[in-house]
C-alpha positions in Angstrom: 11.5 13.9 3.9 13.6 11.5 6.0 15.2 8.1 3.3 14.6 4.8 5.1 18.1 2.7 5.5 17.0 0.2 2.9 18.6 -0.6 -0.4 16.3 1.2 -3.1 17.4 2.9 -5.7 16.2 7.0 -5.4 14.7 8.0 -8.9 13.8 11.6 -9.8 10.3 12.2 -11.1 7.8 14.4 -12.5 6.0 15.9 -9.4 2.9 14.8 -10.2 1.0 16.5 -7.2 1.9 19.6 -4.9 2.5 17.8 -2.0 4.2 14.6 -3.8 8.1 14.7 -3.4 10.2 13.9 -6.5 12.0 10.9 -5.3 9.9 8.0 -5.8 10.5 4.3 -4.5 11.1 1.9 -6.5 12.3 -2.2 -5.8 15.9 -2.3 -7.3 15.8 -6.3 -7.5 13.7 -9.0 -6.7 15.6 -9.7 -3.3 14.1 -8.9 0.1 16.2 -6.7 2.1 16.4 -9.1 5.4 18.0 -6.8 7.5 14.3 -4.7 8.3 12.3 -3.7 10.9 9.8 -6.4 12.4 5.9 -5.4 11.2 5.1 -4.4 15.6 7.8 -1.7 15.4 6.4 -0.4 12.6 2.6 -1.0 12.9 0.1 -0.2 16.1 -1.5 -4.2 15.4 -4.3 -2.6 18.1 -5.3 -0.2 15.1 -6.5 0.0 12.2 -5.8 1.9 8.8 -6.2 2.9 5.7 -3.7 1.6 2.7 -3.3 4.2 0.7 -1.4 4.0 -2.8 2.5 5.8 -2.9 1.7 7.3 -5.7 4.1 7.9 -8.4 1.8 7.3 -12.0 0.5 10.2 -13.5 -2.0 12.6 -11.3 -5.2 13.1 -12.1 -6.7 16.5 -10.8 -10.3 14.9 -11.3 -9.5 11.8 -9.2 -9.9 11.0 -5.7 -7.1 9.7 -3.9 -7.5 5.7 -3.6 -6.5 3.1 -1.4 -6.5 -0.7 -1.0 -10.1 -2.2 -1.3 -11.1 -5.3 -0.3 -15.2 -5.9 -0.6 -15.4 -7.6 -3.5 -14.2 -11.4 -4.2 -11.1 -10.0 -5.6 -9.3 -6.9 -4.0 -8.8 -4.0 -5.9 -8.5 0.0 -5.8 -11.2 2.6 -4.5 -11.7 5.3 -2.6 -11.5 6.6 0.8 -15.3 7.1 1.6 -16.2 3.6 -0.1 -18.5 2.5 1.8 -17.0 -1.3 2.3 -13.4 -2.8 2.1 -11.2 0.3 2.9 -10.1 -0.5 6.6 -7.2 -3.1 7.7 -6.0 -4.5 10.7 -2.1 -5.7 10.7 -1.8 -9.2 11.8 1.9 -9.8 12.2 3.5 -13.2 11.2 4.5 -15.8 13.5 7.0 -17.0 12.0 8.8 -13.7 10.3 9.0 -10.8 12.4 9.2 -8.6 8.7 5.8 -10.1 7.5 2.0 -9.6 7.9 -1.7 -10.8 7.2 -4.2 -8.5 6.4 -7.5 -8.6 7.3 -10.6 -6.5 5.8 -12.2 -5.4 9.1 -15.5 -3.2 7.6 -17.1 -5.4 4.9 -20.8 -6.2 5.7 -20.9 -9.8 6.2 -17.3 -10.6 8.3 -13.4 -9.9 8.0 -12.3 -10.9 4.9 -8.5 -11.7 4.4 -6.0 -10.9 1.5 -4.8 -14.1 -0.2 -1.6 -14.7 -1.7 -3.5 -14.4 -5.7 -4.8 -11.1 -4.6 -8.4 -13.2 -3.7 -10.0 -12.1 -0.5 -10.3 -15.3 1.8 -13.1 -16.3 4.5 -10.4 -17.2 6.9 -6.5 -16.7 8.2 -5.3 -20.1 7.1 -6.2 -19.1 3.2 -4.8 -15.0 4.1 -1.0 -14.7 1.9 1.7 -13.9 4.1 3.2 -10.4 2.5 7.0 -9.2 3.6 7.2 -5.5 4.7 10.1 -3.3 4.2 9.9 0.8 4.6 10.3 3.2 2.5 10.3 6.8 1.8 7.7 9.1 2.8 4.5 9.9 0.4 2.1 12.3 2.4 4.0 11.9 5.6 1.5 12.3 7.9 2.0 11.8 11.6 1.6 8.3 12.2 1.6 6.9 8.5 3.6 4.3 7.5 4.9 4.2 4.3 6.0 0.5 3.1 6.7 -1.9 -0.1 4.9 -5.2 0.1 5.7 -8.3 -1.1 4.2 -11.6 -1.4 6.4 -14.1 0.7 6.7 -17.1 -1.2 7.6 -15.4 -4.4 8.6 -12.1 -3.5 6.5 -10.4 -6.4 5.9 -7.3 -5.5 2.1 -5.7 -4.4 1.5 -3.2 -7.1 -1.2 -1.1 -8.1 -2.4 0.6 -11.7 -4.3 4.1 -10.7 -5.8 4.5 -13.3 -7.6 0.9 -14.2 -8.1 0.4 -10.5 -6.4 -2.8 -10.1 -4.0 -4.9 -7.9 -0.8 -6.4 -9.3 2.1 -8.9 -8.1 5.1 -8.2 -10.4 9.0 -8.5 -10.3 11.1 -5.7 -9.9 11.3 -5.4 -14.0 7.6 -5.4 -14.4 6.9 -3.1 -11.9 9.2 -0.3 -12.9 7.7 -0.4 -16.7 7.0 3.0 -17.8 4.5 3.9 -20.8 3.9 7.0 -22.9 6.2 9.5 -24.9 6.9 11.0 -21.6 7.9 7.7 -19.7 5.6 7.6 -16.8 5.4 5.1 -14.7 2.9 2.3 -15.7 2.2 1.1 -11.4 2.9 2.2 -8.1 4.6 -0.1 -6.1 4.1 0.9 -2.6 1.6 1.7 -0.5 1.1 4.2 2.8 -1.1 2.9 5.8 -2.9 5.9 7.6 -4.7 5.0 10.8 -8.4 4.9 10.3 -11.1 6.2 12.7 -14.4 5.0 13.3 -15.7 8.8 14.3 -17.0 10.9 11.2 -15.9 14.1 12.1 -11.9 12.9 12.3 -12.2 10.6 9.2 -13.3 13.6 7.5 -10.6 15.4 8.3 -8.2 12.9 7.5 -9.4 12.9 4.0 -9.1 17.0 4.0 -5.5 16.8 4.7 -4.7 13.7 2.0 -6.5 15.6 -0.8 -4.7 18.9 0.3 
């Protein structure tokens, strides 16, 4: 696996999964790296994807993988095959090339946004603005986009528990807490955006190689 050019901090780790490799990102400070790619070289904005979590807590064998979820009035965890809430569209900032909106594009009633509190909003003028920066690969399949989000006007970073399901803005301090005699880590704190497909057959697919 290739290292991206920013500033993180490369921490070995229990390989929690076959195909998970044991550097694991991690945010070194609670400064955003300017000097980044803008969101359009890293993102097709025609597309759409799944976010899945860069995992680096504990596996569970019995668990499917999970991915950013926004059905419900406040966005959380859940799987691939939900049903609702799994697919985003990229909606690149006007005024910082190295942020993004994003919008839930297959809830029931309309395209729901994700607001800076983690709330899913009816509209893009309530949507948070989240800074993008790369990072390492976690699956590293072709087109997937592996990336550390953080909310712009406090620069907490997106974080995820696997195991309670939920969604977490913490500092750099927070996020990196670890738990247990062993000293596993407590959140993930990056994310990987696979493109989605509306046809069945390929989605399905998909899902065969992430599990894999």
């Amino acid at each position: 696996m290739s290292g991206s050019d920013l500033d993180l901090a490369d921490i070995a780790a229990e390989d929690f999964s076959p195909d998970t490799a044991n550097v694991v990102p991690t945010p070194v400070d609670d400064e955003f790296e300017e000097d980044v790619p803008a969101v359009t070289s890293l993102f097709d904005t025609e597309k759409t994807y799944f976010f899945g979590t860069w995992r680096r807590t504990p596996y569970d064998v019995e668990a499917f993988p999970r991915c950013l979820c926004g059905s419900g009035d406040v966005a959380c965890l859940d799987g691939f095959d939900a049903a609702a809430g799994v697919i985003w569209r990229v909606i690149p900032s006007r005024l910082l090339p190295n942020a993004l909106h994003l919008v839930c594009v297959d809830n029931a009633d309309a395209p729901s946004y994700l607001a800076a509190d983690l709330s899913m909003a009816s509209d893009l003028a309530s949507a948070g603005l989240f800074r993008c920066e790369p990072t390492k690969p976690f699956r590293g399949m072709p087109g997937d986009v592996p990336v550390i989000l953080r909310e712009n006007s406090t620069g907490l970073v997106l974080c995820s528990s696997e195991s309670a399901g939920t969604l977490h803005l913490l500092t750099a301090e927070e996020a990196d807490n670890t738990t247990g005699p062993g000293g596993v880590y407590a959140f993930n704190c990056a994310w990987e955006a696979s493109m989605a497909d509306a046809d069945p057959i390929e989605r399905d697919a998909f899902l065969a190689r992430y599990v894999n």
